[in-house]
C-alpha positions, 0 to 999 in steps of 0.5 A: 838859227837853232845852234845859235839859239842854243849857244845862248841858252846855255851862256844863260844856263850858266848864270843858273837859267833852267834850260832842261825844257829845251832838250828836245831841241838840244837833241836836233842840234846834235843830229845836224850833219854840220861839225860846228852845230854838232858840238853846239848841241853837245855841249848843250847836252853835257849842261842840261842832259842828266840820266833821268832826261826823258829824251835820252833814250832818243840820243842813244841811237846818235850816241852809237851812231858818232862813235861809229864815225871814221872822223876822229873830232865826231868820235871825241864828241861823244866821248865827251858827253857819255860821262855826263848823261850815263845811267846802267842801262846806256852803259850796257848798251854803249859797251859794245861800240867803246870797245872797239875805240880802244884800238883806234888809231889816234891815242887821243880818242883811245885816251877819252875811250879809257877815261869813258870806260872809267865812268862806266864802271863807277855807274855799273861795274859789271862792264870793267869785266870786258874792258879789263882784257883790253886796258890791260894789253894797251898797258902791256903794249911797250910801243904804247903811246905815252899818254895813252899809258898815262891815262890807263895809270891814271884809271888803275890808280883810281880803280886800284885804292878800292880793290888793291888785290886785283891790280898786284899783276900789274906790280912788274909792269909798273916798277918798269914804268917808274924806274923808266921815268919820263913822265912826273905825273905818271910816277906820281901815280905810280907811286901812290898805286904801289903805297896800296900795293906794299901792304898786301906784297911786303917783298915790294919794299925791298925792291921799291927802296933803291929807286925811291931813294934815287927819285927823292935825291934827284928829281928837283920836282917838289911835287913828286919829291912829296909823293915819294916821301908820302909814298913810303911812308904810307907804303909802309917802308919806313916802319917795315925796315925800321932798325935796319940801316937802310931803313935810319938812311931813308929816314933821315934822308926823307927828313932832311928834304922835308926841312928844305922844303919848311926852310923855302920861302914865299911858297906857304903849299910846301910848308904845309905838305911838308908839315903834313909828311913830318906828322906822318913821320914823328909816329915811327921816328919821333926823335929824328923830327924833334931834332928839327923843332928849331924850323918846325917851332918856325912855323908857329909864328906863320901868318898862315893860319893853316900852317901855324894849325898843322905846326901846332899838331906836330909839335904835340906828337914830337914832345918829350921830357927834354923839349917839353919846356922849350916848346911850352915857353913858345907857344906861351910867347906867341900868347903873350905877344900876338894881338888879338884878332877883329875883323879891323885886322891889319891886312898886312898880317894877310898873307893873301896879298896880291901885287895891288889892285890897279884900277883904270878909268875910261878913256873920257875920265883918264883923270880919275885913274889911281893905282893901289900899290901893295903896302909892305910888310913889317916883318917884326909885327905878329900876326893876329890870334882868333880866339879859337886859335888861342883856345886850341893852343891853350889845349895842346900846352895842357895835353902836353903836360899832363900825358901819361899822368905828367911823365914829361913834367920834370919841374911841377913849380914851373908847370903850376907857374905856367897854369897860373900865366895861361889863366890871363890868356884865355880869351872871352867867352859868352855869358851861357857859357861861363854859367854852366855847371864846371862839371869837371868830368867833362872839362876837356868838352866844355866851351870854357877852357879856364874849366881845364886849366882849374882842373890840372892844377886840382889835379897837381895838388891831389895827385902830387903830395909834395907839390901840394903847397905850391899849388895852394899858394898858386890857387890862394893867389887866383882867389885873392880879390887883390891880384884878380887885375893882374892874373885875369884878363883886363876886358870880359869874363875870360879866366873865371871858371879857374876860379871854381877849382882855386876855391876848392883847393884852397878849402880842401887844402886849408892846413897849408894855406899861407894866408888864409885871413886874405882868402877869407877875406876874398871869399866873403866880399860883396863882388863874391855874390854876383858869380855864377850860381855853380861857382858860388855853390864851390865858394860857399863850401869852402868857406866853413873850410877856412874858417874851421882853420881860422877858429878851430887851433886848440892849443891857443886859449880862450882869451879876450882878444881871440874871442872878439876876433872869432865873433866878429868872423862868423858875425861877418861870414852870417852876414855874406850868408843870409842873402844868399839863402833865397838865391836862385839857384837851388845849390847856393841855396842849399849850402847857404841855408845849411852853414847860416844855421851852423855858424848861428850856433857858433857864434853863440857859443863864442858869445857865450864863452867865457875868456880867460881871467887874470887868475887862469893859465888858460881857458879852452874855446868852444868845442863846436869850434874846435871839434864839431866844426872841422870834424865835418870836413876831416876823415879820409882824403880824398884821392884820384879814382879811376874810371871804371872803379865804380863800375867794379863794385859789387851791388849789395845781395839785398838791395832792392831798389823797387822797395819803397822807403817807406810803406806807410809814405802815403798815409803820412802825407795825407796826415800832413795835408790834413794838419796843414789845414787845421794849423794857422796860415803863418807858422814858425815854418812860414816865418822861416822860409818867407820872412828875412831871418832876424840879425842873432849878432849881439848889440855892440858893447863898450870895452869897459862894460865889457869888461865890466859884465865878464864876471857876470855873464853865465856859462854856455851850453857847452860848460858845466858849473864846477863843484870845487868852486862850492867844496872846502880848497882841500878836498878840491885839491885832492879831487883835482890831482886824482882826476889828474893822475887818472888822465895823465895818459889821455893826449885829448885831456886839458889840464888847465895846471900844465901847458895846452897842446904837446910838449915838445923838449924845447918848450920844456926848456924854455919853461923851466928856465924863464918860469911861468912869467915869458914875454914870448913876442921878446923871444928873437925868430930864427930859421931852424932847418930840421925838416930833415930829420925824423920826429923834428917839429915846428912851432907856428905863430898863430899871428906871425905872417908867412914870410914871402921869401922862403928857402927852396927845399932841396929838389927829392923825387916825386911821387905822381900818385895814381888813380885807385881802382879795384882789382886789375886795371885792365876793365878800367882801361877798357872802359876809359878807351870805349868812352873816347868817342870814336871817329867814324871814317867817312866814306868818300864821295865822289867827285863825279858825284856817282855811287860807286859803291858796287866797285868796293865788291866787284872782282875782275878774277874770272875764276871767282865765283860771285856768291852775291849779285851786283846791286845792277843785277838785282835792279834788273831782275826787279824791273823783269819781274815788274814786267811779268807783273804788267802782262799778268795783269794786261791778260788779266784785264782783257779777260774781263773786257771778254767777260763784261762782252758777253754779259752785254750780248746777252740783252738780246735774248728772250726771257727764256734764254733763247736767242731770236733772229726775224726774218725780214720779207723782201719782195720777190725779183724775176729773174729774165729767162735768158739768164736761166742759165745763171744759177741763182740763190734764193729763199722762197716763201712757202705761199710762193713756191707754187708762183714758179718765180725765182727770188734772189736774195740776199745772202745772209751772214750765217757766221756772226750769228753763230758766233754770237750764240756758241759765245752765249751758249757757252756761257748758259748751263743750257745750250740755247734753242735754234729756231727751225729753219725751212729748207731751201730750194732752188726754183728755174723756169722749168718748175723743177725742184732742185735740192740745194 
C-alpha cells in the first residue's frame, strides 16, 4: 500500500505537488526487502531527497547496506540516487563502499560506480585523490569492457578541461584509443581531451595530424567529422603549422568538407556547426574561406533565423578590398526585397514545420474528423526581416566599410551611394528613442541606428577632402524636403536621426553645396519646426551657414534686385525664427534667441543700404553681411581628433579651478536683488523674454515708391557721407586718385572706378575688347576643362543653376585623413582599447547544478604539497571548532548549575552559618533476651541509660550530611561548627558497657 501510495505521489510531484513531508515514508519504502517497492522508494528519493533532507543522515546506513549487496539490480539503485542526495560528508563516508564497486564483476555497476564517483568529486574533491589510482588502472586495462572504458573517457573529458595537466599521462593511453576506433562517441571524446592537451605538449600536433586526417576523409559520421575539424582548430594544429605544407593540406581539406556540409539540404544543424567552424577558421585562413563565399552568401537568405545570424558574423571576418562590394550588394538586396516581419507571418516562411497536424474524432463523432496537410513551400518568396535583424545587418555593412579608417573601401562614390540607400532601410523605432541626444560619440550604442549612418557619411566628408562634394551632395539630397518620400521610409520615423549630420554637413561644407536656394528653402519650412529638440538645434546652426553663402559673395554689387532678394531672406528666416525662441528645449532656445537678434541687425542694414544707381559701376553690400557674418563660422577647419588627444594636453601651471571668478559675486548679486525691488515690475527686460518680439520687417512698399524714395533714403550705420560730394570736382579727382595710388597693392580695398573682386586675364580681355557696355547673359556658356593645371580659375554664375549632368573627374589617389593626436599614438591607442568595453567570461555552471569550483585547485599530483586547504577542509575545521565551542560552554553551564546548588543549600543554615541537624526521640523497643545473642545498635538517651534496655534504632544516613556540609563548608571563609555528638554505646542484658 505504502509503494503504491508513494508511485502516486511522485506522478503528482511531477506536475509541481511538494512531496518533501513524505520523506520519511519514502524512507520505509526503500528498506523493504521487496526489489519492485524498493525501487519505488528509490525513485521517490531521487525526486523529493535533496542534501539538506533531514532524514538523510537515516538513509545513509541503507545506502551502505545496498551497495554492499551480492545483487547487481540492488547495487544499480543506489548508484542511481547517490548522485542526486550527495553532500561533503556522505561523500566521505560512502567513499569506501564505491571503491570496492570499481572491480565488481558486471561492467554495468562498475560503469554507474565511475559515473558516481564523478559527482563525488564535483561535491568534495578530496575523494578523486583515492579513486584516481583505480580509474586510471580500469583505463589501463586492454581486456576492459568498452564501455566501461567509455565512461571513464567520458569522466576525464569532463574532469580534464579544468586541470589539463594532470591527465597529460594518459596522452599514450588515449592516442592508442583513437587510432583503435571503434566507437564515435569515444573518439569524440577524445578528440576534445587532446584539443585541451596540444597546448600544454605542442609535439602532440605532429602526431595527432595523420589520424585526424584520415578520420576526417573516412568517417561518413557528420558528428565526429565536426569534432575533428573542431578539434584541431581549437588544438591549435591549424595555426601551429600554419605555412608548412601539411598544415595548407589540412586547411583545405577541412574546408572543403565544411562546404559539403553547407551544400546538405533539409538538415539546418549541419549548417550551423558548419558556420560555426568556417568563423573559427576565417581567423588563421581568411583567404581560403572567402574562396566559398558563393555557398556561405547562401545562407544569408536562410529561412532560419540562426543560420542567416552566424552567415552574417562570417562574412564580417572574411571581408576584404576585393569582396567587399559584392558581399554589400547582397545584403542591401536582402534589405530591399525581404518583407517585414508581423507576427501575421506567413508560416510558409517557418521552417519548423511539421508533416501537419492530423486530428482524429472518436469513434461516436468519426464524421468530424479533418486531416491539416502541410501546405508547400513557394521557394522564390523570402523570408521575413525582424527589425532587430535589419538593424544587425545595417551595423555590419557599416563595420565593413569603415574598418582601418575605410582600408577596404576603393570607390568612396559608391560607398556614399550606398549610406544614402540604407537610409530607407531603417526600420522604425519608438518615439523616446529618436529624441535622444545624437550624441555622436556614442553612435555605435544608440538605439537609433540612422544615428551611425549620418555619422560615417560625416566622417567621409571630413576625413576624405576629395570626396567632400560628393558627400555634400548625398547630405543636401537627405534634407531637401522634396525627395524625404523617396529617401525615408513610407510609414514611421525610420531614418530621422541622419538628418542631424546631413545638416550639419550641409553647413559646415556650404561653399560646395550645388543648391543651397532649395537647402534653404528645406531648412526654414513649417514641418522643420516639429523635429525633435536636439535635431532642431543642429538645423538652427546651420541656417546662418547657408545664408552666410547666400548673402555674403562680395564680388557682386549692391543692386535692387540683389538687395529685395536678400531682404525678403532674412525677413523669411526671422519669421521661422521668432517661434522658436520659447521653444522647450533650452538649446533651440538658445540658438533661436541668438541668431533672431543677428539676423535683426542684418536685415537692417540691408534696408538701410543704399543699391546701386544708374551713374555707379558698383555699389558694395553690407559689410555685416559680407564679413561679419561668415567670419563667425570661418577660421580653422575642423578635422578628426583622436581619442586620447585631450587627455595629452597639458593643464596650465596657473590654473585653479577652486578660485572663483569673481570674488565680490555675492555682493553683486545681493546689488541686483535690491535694484529689482526698486525698479518697476514690467521693464525692457520683461517685455523681452515674456512678450512676443514685435515684427521689425519694413511695411510693404510699391515698386514706383520704391523707386521713388531711393534718392531719399539716408545712408545706414555702416556709410559715411563722402567729402568729395561737398569739394570742387577737381580737388575730388585729385584725392581720389591719391587714395587710389595709396591702395592700389591692398586686394581687400574696393575701387568703385575698376571691377570688384580679382581680375583674371580673361576678364581683362574681355573688358578691353566689348568695353564698359557687356550683355553678359548674351555671352555663349561653354565647359572649360582647366582644373588640371596650376593657377587655373573658374568663374561662377551667382544665378546659373548647377547643372545635373556633370563629367566624371578622372579617378586620383585618395587621401583618407587620419585622426590628429599629440605625440605618439601609442596612449591613444591605448585608451581607445580600454574603452572597449570588455567581456567578461562567464564561469560556467553546472549542469548538475553543483559548485565545483574546488576542482579548478585540486591537484591529483601526490608529491605536490597543497599550500592552501580545500574549501571542504576548511568547512570541517570550522564545525570542529564549533564543536570545541559547544562543550566549552556545556562545562561552563554545569558549573553554574553547581554553583546556583550550593547557593540554594545554603538556606538551611542558621544565622550564624552553622548547619543544624535535630534529633528525633523515638520510643525505646525491647529487645527478647533469647536474641541477646544478636548484636544490636542502638542510641540511648542519657536519662535511660541506667533502664538496662537495649533500644534499636535506625541507622542514620551519616554520608549525605557530611556532604552537604563539606560542599557548604568549602564554599564559606569559615569551616562551619559540628554539634557534639554523644558517644555511643551498646547495652546487653547483662548491663555491661560495651564501647562501640
Amino acid at each position: 500500500m505504502k509503494a503504491t501510495a508513494l508511485l502516486k505521489l511522485t506522478y503528482l510531484e511531477m506536475f509541481g505537488h511538494d512531496m518533501s513531508w513524505a520523506s520519511f515514508n519514502v524512507l520505509e519504502v526503500m528498506s523493504s526487502q521487496k526489489y519492485q517497492q524498493k525501487r519505488v522508494g528509490y525513485l521517490g528519493a531521487v525526486q523529493s531527497f535533496r542534501p539538506d533532507t533531514e532524514v538523510l543522515m537515516l538513509a545513509e546506513n541503507l545506502l551502505k547496506k545496498d551497495l554492499s549487496s551480492p545483487i547487481p539490480i540492488t547495487i544499480a539503485l543506489p548508484l542511481a540516487a547517490i548522485p542526486h542526495v550527495i553532500s561533503p560528508p556522505m561523500a566521505n563516508s560512502l567513499l569506501s563502499d564505491l571503491l570496492p564497486r570499481l572491480t565488481h564483476p558486471h561492467p554495468a555497476i562498475k560503469k554507474k560506480t565511475i559515473v558516481t564517483l564523478y559527482r563525488l568529486a564535483l561535491v568534495y574533491p578530496e575523494t578523486l585523490r583515492p579513486a584516481w589510482p583505480k580509474i586510471k588502472e580500469r583505463l589501463s586495462d586492454e581486456s576492459e569492457d568498452p564501455s566501461v572504458t567509455a565512461s571513464i573517457i567520458n569522466v576525464v573529458c569532463e574532469l580534464g578541461w579544468r586541470r589539463p595537466q594532470d591527465f597529460l599521462p594518459l596522452a599514450p593511453r588515449l592516442f592508442d584509443l583513437l587510432v583503435q576506433g571503434g566507437n564515435n562517441w569515444m573518439a569524440i571524446k577524445i578528440i576534445k581531451l587532446f584539443a585541451v592537451l596540444t597546448p600544454l605538449e605542442p609535439r602532440l600536433v605532429k602526431k595527432l595530424v595523420p589520424p585526424l586526417t584520415s578520420l576526417i576523409k573516412t568517417t561518413p559520421a557528420m558528428s565526429l567529422l565536426y569534432e575533428c575539424i573542431n578539434g584541431i582548430i581549437q588544438g591549435g594544429i591549424l595555426e601551429g603549422s600554419e605555412g608548412s605544407v601539411e598544415g595548407n593540406e589540412i586547411a583545405k581539406l577541412c574546408v572543403g568538407k565544411l562546404r559539403s556540409m553547407l551544400t546538405v539540404e533539409g538538415d539546418p544543424n549541419l549548417k550551423y556547426v558548419a558556420l560555426l567552424a568556417f568563423a573559427k577558421i576565417v581567423v588563421s585562413h581568411p583567404f581560403l574561406v572567402s574562396q566559398h563565399q558563393d555557398v556561405i552568401l547562401e545562407c544569408i537568405d536562410d529561412p532560419d533565423i540562426s543560420i542567416r545570424t552566424r552567415a552574417l558574423d562570417l562574412v564580417v571576418d572574411m571581408v576584404n578590398a576585393d569582396n567587399l562590394m559584392t558581399i554589400v550588394e547582397r545584403l542591401m538586396r536582402q534589405l530591399e526585397n525581404s518583407p517585414l516581419a508581423s507576427k501575421s507571418d506567413d508560416p510558409n516562411n517557418d521552417r519548423g514545420i511539421h508533416e501537419g497536424i492530423v486530428p482524429t474524432a472518436d469513434s461516436d463523432d468519426e464524421d468530424m474528423e479533418e486531416s491539416l496537410q502541410k501546405p508547400e513551400r513557394r521557394s522564390d518568396q523570402l523570408p521575413p526581416l525582424p527589425d532587430d535583424y535589419r538593424k544587425s545587418v545595417i551595423n555590419r555593412i557599416l563595420d565593413m566599410c569603415s574598418r582601418d579608417t575605410y582600408s577596404n573601401v576603393s570607390d568612396f562614390e559608391w560607398f556614399i551611394e550606398t549610406l544614402v540607400q540604407l537610409v530607407k532601410q531603417v526600420p522604425t523605432t519608438a518615439k523616446a528613442e529618436t529624441e535622444q541626444a545624437s550624441d555622436f560619440a556614442n553612435v555605435k550604442i544608440n538605439a537609433d541606428i540612422s544615428y551611425r549612418i549620418g555619422y560615417e557619411l560625416q566622417n567621409v566628408a571630413v576625413r576624405v577632402k576629395s570626396m567632400r562634394y560628393e558627400a555634400t551632395r548625398a547630405a543636401q539630397a537627405l534634407v531637401l524636403v522634396d525627395q524625404r518620400e523617396t529617401l525615408f521610409p513610407a510609414s514611421g520615423n525610420g531614418g530621422q536621426g541622419v538628418l542631424a549630420s546631413a545638416a550639419w554637413i550641409v553647413g559646415e561644407y556650404s561653399d560646395v553645396l550645388p543648391n543651397p536656394d532649395d537647402v534653404m528653402s528645406s531648412f526654414l519650412h513649417s514641418s522643420t519646426s516639429q523635429l525633435p529638440g536636439p535635431l532642431l538645434a543642429v538645423y538652427l546652426q546651420a541656417v546662418p551657414k547657408v545664408l552666410a553663402r547666400l548673402t555674403s559673395n562680395p564680388q557682386y554689387s549692391w543692386t535692387a534686385d540683389r538687395k529685395m532678394t536678400t531682404t525678403l531672406l532674412l525677413a523669411r528666416v526671422i519669421h521661422f525664427l521668432e517661434p522658436l525662441a520659447t521653444h522647450p528645449s533650452l538649446e533651440v532656445q538658445e540658438r533661436a534667441v541668438e541668431f533672431l537678434e543677428l539676423l535683426r541687425l542684418a536685415s537692417e542694414a540691408a534696408s538701410g543700404q543704399a543699391p546701386q544707381n544708374e551713374e555707379e559701376t558698383f555699389a558694395d553690400a553690407p559689410l555685416l553681411l559680407t564679413q561679419a557674418i561668415p567670419s563667425l563660422f570661418t577660421g580653422l577647419e575642423l578635422n578628426p581628433v583622436a581619442v586620447g588627444a585631450q587627455r595629452k594636453v597639458p593643464l596650465p601651471e596657473d590654473l585653479d579651478l577652486d578660485a572663483p571668478i569673481n570674488e565680490q559675486l555675492q555682493m553683486l548679486l545681493q546689488q541686483a536683488d535690491y535694484d529689482s525691488l526698486l525698479e518697476d515690475d514690467e521693464d525692457e527686460s520683461y517685455d523681452h523674454y515674456y512678450k512676443r518680439p514685435r515684427s521689425t520687417a519694413p511695411p510693404p512698399l510699391s515698386a514706383a515708391d520704391r523707386l521713388d524714395s531711393q534718392a531719399t533714403q539716408n545712408a545706414s550705420y555702416q556709410q559715411t557721407v563722402h567729402e568729395e560730394e561737398s569739394l570742387d570736382p577737381e580737388v575730388a579727382a585729385r584725392r581720389r586718385t591719391e587714395r587710389r595710388d595709396r591702395y592700389k597693392d591692398d586686394p581687400f580695398y574696393i575701387d568703385s572706378d575698376r571691377a570688384s573682386g580679382r581680375s583674371t586675364p580673361i576678364h581683362n580681355v574681355v573688358r578691353s575688347n566689348n568695353g564698359e557696355e557687356l550683355d553678359v547673359d548674351t555671352i555663349p556658356i561653354m565647359d572649360l576643362n582647366i582644373g588640371n593645371g596650376e593657377g587655373s580659375e573658374t568663374l561662377t554664375s551667382h544665378s546659373a543653376p548647377a547643372s545635373k549632368t556633370q563629367n566624371r573627374r578622372p579617378r586620383t589617389p585618395i587621401i583618407i585623413q587620419s585622426d590628429e593626436t599629440l605625440g605618439d599614438d601609442e596612449h591613444s591607442n591605448a585608451l581607445s582599447t580600454s574603452s572597449r568595453p570588455q567581456i567578461q567570461s562567464r564561469p560556467k555552471k553546472s549542469l548538475l547544478q553543483v559548485d565545483s569550483s574546488g576542482l579548478g585547485s585540486f591537484s591529483l599530483d601526490e608529491s605536490r604539497i597543497p599550500t592552501n586547504q580545500l574549501d571542504v577542509e576548511k568547512r570541517a575545521a570550522e564545525e570542529a571548532e564549533m564543536q570545541r565551542a559547544m562543550k566549552e560552554m556545556e562545562r561552563l553551564r554545569l558549573e553554574m548549575q553547581r554553583a546556583n546548588e550550593r547557593i540554594q543549600a545554603r538556606a538551611g543554615e542558621d544565622e550564624e552559618g552553622d548547619l543544624v541537624k535535630r534529633k528525633k526521640k523515638k520510643k525505646k523497643k525491647i529487645i527478647a533476651a533469647e536474641d541477646a545473642g544478636d548484636t544490636a545498635e542502638g542510641v540511648v538517651e542519657p536519662d535511660e541509660e541506667a533502664q538496662g534496655a537495649v533500644v534499636k534504632k535506625k541507622k542514620k544516613k551519616k554520608a549525605k550530611v557530611e556532604d552537604v556540609s563539606r560542599e557548604v563548608g568549602s564554599g564559606e571563609d569559615e569551616a562551619p561548627v559540628r554539634t557534639k555528638k554523644k558517644k555511643r554505646r551498646q547495652i546487653n542484658l547483662n548491663g555491661d558497657d560495651v564501647p562501640q
